[in-house]
C-alpha positions as CSV (number, residue, x, y, z in Angstrom):
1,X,86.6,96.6,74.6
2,X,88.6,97.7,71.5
3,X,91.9,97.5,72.0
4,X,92.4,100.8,69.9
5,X,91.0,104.2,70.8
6,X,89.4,106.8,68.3
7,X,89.8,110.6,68.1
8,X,88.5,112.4,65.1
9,X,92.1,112.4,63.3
10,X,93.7,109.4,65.0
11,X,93.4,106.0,66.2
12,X,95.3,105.4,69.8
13,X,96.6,102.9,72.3
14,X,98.4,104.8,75.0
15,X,98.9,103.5,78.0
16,X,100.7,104.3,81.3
17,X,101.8,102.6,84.5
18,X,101.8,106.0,86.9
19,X,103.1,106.1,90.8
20,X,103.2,109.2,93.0
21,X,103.6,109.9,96.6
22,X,102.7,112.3,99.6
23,X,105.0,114.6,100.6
24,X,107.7,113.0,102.8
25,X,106.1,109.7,102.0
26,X,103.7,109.8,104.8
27,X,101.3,107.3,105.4
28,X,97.9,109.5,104.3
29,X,95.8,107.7,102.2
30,X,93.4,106.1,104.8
31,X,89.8,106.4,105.4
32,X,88.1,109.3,104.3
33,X,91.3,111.4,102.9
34,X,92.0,107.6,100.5
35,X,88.1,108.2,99.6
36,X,88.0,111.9,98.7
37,X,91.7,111.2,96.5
38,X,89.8,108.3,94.8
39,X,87.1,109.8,94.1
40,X,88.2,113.0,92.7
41,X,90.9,110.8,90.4
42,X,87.7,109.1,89.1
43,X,85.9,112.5,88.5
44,X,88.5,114.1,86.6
45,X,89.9,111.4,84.9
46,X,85.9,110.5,83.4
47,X,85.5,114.4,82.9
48,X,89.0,114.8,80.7
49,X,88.3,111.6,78.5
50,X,90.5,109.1,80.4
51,X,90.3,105.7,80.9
52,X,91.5,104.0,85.1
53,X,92.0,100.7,83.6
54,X,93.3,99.4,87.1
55,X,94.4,101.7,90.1
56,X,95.1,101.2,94.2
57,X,95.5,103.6,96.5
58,X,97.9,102.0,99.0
59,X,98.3,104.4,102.6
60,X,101.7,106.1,101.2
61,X,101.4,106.3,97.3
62,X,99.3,105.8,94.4
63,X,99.4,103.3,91.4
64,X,97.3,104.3,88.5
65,X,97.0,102.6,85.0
66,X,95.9,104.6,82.2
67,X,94.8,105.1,79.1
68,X,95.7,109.0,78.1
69,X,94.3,110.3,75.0
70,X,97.4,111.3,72.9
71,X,96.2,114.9,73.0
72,X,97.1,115.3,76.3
73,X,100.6,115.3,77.5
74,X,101.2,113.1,80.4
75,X,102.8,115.9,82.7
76,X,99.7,117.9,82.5
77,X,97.2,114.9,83.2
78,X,99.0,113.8,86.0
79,X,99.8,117.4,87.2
80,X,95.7,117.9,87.4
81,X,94.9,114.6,88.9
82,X,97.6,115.8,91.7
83,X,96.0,119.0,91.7
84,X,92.8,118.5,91.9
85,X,93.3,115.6,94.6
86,X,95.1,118.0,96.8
87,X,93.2,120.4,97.0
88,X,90.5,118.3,97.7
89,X,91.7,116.6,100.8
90,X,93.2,119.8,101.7
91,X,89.1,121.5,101.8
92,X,88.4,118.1,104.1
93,X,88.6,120.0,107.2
94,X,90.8,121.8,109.2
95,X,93.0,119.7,110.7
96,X,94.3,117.6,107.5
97,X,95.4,120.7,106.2
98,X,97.3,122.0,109.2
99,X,99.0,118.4,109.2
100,X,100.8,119.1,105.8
101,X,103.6,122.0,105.7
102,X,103.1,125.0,103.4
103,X,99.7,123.2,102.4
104,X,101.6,120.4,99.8
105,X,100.0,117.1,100.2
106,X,101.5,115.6,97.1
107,X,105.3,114.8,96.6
108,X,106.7,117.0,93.6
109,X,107.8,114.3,91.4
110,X,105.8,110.7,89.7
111,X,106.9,107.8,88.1
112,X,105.8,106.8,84.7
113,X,106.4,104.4,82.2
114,X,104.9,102.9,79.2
115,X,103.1,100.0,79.3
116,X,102.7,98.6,75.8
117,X,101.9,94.4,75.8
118,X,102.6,94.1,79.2
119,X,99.5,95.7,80.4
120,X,98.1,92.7,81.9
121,X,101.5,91.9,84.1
122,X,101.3,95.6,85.3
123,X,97.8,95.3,85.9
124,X,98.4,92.2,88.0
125,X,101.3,94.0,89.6
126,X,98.6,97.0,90.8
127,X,96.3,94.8,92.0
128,X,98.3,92.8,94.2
129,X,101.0,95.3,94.8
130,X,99.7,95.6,98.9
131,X,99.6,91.4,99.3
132,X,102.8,91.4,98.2
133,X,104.2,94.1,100.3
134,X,102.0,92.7,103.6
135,X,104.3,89.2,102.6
136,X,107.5,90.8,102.7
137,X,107.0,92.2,105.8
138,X,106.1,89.4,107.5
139,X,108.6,87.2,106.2
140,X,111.4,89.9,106.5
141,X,112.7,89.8,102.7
C-alpha cells in the first residue's frame, strides 16, 4: 500500500486515531448490538471512500483508525458513522431501544487526534487496548 492517497487535485495522508462512547458510558457493545455497530462502520466508511486501517469495538467505546479523505471534514465523518450506527442498533428490536433514554445510543462528544508517524504505535495501541485494560484489572494498577 502507498503510503500517499490520490484525489483528482490532491495527493493525501490523513490520518486519525478516533474514540467515542455510549451514552452514560454503558457497557453496550456486545454480541449482536457490537456486530450491527461494526458492520454498519464498515459499510459507510467503504461507501464514503474511507479507509479502517485498524479499529476494536471494546463493550463501552469505540477505537477507530482512519484514513479520511481531506475533502471530508472530520466532524461530519464521524457525525455519520455515529449516525448511522445508532440508528441501526436502535431498528435491532424493541427492547434495545427502550433501554436508551430519549432514543441516544451514542455519547455527544469523540476524541480525535492526528496520527502522523506514529501510526503504527497507535495501531498497536488499538489492537491491544482490551489486553491491557483485562491486566490492569487484575493486577489492580
Amino acid at each position: 500500500m502507498e503510503r500517499f492517497h490520490r484525489l483528482a487535485h490532491s495527493i493525501w495522508d490523513c490520518k486519525y486515531h478516533v474514540v467515542w462512547i455510549p451514552k452514560y458510558r454503558r457497557k453496550e457493545l456486545y454480541g449482536k448490538k457490537r456486530q450491527i455497530v461494526v458492520d454498519t462502520i464498515k459499510q459507510w466508511a467503504r461507501i464514503k471512500g474511507i479507509e479502517i486501517i485498524e479499529g476494536h469495538a471494546m463493550p463501552d467505546h469505540i477505537h477507530l483508525c482512519l484514513a479520511i479523505p481531506p475533502k471530508y471534514a472530520v466532524a461530519h465523518v464521524i457525525g455519520l458513522l455515529k449516525g448511522k450506527s445508532a440508528s441501526e442498533v436502535m431498528s435491532f428490536g424493541n427492547k434495545s431501544s427502550r433501554m436508551v433514554r430519549g432514543r441516544t445510543f451514542w455519547a455527544r462528544g469523540y476524541c480525535v487526534s492526528t496520527v502522523g508517524l506514529d501510526e503504527e504505535k497507535i495501531r498497536e495501541y488499538i489492537r491491544n487496548q482490551e489486553r491491557k485494560d483485562m491486566l490492569e484489572e487484575e493486577t489492580g494498577i
